[in-house]
C-alpha positions as CSV (number, residue, x, y, z in Angstrom):
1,X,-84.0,-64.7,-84.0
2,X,-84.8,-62.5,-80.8
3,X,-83.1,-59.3,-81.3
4,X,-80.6,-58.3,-78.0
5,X,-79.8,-55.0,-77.4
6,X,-76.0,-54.1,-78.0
7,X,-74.7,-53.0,-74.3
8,X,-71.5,-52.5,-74.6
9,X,-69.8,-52.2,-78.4
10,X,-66.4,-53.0,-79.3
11,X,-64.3,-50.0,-80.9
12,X,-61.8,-50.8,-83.4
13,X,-59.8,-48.6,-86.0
14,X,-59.9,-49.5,-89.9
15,X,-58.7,-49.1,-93.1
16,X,-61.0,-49.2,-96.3
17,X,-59.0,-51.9,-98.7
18,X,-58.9,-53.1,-102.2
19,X,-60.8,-56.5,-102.2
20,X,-61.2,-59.1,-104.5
21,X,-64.0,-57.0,-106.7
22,X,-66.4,-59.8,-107.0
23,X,-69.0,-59.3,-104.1
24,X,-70.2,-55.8,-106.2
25,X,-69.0,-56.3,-110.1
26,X,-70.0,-58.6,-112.8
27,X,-67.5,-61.4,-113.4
28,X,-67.2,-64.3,-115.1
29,X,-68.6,-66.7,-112.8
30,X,-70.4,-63.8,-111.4
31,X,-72.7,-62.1,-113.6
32,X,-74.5,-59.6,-111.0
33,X,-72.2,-59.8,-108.1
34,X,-71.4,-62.3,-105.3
35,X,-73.9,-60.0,-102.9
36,X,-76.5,-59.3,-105.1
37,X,-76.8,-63.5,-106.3
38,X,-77.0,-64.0,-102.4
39,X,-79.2,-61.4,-101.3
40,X,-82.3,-63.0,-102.2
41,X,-80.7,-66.8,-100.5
42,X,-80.3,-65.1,-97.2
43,X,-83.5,-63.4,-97.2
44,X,-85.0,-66.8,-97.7
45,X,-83.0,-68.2,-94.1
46,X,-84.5,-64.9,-92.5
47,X,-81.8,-62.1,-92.9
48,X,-83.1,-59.2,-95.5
49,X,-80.5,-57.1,-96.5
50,X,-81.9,-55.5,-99.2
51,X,-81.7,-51.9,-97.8
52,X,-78.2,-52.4,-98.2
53,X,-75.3,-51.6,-100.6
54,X,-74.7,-54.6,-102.6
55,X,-71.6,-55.5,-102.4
56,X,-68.6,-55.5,-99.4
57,X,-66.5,-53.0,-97.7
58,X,-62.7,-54.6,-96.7
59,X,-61.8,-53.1,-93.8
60,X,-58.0,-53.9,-92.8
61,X,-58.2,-53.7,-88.9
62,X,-54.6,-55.1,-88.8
63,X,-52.5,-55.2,-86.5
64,X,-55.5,-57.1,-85.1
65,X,-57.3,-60.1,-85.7
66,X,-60.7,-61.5,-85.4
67,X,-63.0,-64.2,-85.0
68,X,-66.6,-65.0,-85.4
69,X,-67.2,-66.5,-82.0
70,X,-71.3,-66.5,-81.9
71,X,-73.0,-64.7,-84.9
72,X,-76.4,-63.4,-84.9
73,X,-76.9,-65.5,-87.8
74,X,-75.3,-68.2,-89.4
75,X,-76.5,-70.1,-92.9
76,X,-74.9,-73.4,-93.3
77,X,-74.9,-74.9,-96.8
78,X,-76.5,-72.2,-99.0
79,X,-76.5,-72.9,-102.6
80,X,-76.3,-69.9,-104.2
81,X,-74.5,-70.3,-107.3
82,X,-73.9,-73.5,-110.0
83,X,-70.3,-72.7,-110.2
84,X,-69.2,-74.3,-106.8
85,X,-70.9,-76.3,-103.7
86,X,-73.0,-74.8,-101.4
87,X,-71.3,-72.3,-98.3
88,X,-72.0,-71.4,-95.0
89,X,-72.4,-68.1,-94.0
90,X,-72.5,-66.1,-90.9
91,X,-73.6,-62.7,-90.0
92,X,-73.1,-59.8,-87.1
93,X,-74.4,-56.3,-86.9
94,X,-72.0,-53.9,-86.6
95,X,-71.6,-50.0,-87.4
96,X,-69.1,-48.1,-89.3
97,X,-68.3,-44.9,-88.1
98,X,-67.2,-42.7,-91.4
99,X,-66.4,-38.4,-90.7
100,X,-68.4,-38.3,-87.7
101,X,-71.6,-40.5,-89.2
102,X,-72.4,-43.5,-88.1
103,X,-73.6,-46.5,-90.8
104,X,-75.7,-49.6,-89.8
105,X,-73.9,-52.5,-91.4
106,X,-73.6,-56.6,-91.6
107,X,-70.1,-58.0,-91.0
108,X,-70.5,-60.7,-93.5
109,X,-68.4,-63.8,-92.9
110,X,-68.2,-66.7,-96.2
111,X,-66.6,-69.5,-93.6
112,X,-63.3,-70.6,-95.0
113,X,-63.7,-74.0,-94.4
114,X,-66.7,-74.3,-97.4
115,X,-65.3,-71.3,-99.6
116,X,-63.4,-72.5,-102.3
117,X,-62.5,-68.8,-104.0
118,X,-61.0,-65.4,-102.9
119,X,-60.3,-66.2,-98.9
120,X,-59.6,-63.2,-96.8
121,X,-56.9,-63.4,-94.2
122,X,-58.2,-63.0,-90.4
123,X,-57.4,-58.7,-90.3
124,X,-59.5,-58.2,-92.9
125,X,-63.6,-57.7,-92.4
126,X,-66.2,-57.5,-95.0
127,X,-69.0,-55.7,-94.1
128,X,-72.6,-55.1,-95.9
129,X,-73.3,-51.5,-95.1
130,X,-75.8,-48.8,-95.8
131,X,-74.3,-46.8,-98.8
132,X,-71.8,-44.3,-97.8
133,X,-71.2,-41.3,-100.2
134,X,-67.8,-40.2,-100.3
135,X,-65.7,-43.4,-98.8
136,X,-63.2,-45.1,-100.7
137,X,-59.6,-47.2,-100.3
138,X,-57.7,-45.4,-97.7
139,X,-60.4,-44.1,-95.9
140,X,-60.1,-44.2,-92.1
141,X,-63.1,-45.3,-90.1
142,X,-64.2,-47.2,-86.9
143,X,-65.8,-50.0,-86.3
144,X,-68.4,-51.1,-83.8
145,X,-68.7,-54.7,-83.1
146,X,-70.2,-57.2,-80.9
147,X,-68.1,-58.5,-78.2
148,X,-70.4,-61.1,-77.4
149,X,-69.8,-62.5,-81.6
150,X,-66.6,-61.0,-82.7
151,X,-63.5,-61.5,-80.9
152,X,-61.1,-59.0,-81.1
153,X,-57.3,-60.2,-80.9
154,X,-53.4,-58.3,-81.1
């Protein structure tokens, strides 16, 4: 996909949250991680993300909302796992903004409609991120999204 340069970013505060613990840590179901099992799936439909911390940061961004509206990328029916059917997945770049450094990130959207486990309510993002030493739940930090693929609601 033909990368667009970014104009105009949309600023939004956040909150570093307790998620479900499955996109980083062994499980069950998930003996690597949910991130590190896809990684290799989405490099395949053209996104490589293995520069990236694997796993998710859950940033609350409540009292708002969002919603993917046009992501720069979006999977549909990757089967990335046995346990369950195949998902659809989309993805917009975005930076986190953490003690005056700025991180080059993924917001990484599993669509409800073909997830069957751990759904995330619509004021909480999960991003893919460069590692960032020192952040951890509670941490304040900003977000810079898209306006033309995330729509920011109150």
């Amino acid at each position: 996909m033909k990368e667009e340069p970014i104009t105009s970013w949309s600023r939004i505060p956040g909150v570093i949250v307790r998620g479900h613990e499955v996109a980083s840590k062994r499980s069950e179901h998930y003996p690597e991680g949910t991130i590190a099992m896809q990684i290799p799936f989405f490099k395949e439909c053209g996104l490589d993300l293995s520069p990236y911390f694997r796993g998710t940061l859950n940033i609350s961004i409540s009292p708002y909302r969002f919603r993917v509206t046009k992501a720069e990328y979006k999977f549909e029916q990757v089967d990335w796992t046995p346990n369950h059917p195949p998902e659809d997945f989309s993805f917009s770049r975005c930076n986190i903004i953490f003690k005056g450094h700025n991180y080059e990130g993924w917001i990484y959207y599993p669509h409800p409609e073909t997830k069957i486990r751990h759904h995330q309510n619509d004021s909480l993002i999960e991003v893919i991120a460069q590692t960032i030493n020192g952040i951890n739940y509670g941490a304040e930090i900003e977000m810079l999204v898209n306006p033309l693929e995330i729509e920011l609601q109150l």
